[in-house]
N, C-alpha and C positions, 0 to 999 in steps of 0.2 A: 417733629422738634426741629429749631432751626439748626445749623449747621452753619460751624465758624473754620476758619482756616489762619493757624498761624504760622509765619512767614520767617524764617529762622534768615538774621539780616546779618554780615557781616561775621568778623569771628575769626575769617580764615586765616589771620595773621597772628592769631594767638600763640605762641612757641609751644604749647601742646601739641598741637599738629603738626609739629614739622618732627616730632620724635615719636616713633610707632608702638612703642609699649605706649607711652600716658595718649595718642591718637586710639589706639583701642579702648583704653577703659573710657575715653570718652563716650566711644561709639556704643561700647557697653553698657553706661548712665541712657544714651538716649533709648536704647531698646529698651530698658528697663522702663523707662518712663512711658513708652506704647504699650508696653505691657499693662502697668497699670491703672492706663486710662481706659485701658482693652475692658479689663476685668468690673470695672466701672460701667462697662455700657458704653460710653461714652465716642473710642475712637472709632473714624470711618476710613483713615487711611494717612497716609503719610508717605515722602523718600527724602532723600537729599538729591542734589543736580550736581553734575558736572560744572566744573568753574569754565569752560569752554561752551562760548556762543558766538548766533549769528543773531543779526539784527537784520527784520525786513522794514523796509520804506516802500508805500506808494509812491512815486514821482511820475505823475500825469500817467501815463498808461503803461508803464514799464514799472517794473519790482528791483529795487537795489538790492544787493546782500549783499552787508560788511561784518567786520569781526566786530565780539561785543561780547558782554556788553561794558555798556560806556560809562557806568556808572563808579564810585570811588570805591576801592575794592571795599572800603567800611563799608557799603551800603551793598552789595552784593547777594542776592539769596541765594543761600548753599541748600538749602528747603524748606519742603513744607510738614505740619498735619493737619487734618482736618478732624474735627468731634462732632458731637451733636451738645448744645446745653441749650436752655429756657431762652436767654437773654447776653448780651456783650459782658455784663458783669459778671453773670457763673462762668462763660466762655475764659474771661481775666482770670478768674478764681482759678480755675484749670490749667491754665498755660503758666500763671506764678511759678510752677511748681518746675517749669521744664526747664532742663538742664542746659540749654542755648544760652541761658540769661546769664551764664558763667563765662559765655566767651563773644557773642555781640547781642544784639536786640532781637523782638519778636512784635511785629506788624500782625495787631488779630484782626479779620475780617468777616463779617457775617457772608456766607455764600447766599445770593441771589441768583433765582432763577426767572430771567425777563423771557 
């Protein structure tokens, strides 16, 4: 079955998160939400990311590393999950349900394997 990954985008500026009681019951909404896509069959994995990155560039035969990344914190991935469903529509179907949508976007992606 194919295998989608959605992309938990932005969010982190939400004022939930900067208070630790309602930052847990968030984090409580999303396990629950693995939970039940668990019990579904469906999930194959998930985390959230560290807001701390580096960024690599080729540049001719050397590798830069700078701080990053450089994107608008709104657009940011805090993370990911990934499932298994039929098609990009049941994968939609799926992801409606998750609890990110309460505080930024979610980027679904079919997983290729080239």
């Amino acid at each position: 079955m194919p295998r989608f990954v959605g992309f938990a985008v932005g969010g982190g500026e939400h004022p939930d998160w900067a208070d630790p009681e309602l930052a847990e019951r968030a984090l409580e909404r999303y396990a629950a939400w693995d939970e039940e896509v668990r019990a579904q069959g469906r999930y194959r994995g998930g985390v959230g990311l560290a807001s701390e990155a580096k960024v690599l560039r080729k540049k001719e035969s050397d590798v830069l590393v700078s701080d990053g990344p450089f994107a608008e914190a709104a657009e940011v991935i805090g993370g990911y999950a990934e499932i298994e469903a039929a098609d990009l529509d049941e994968a939609i179907a799926v992801f409606r349900t998750h609890p990110h949508l309460d505080y930024g976007f979610l980027e679904v992606r079919e997983v290729t394997l080239r």
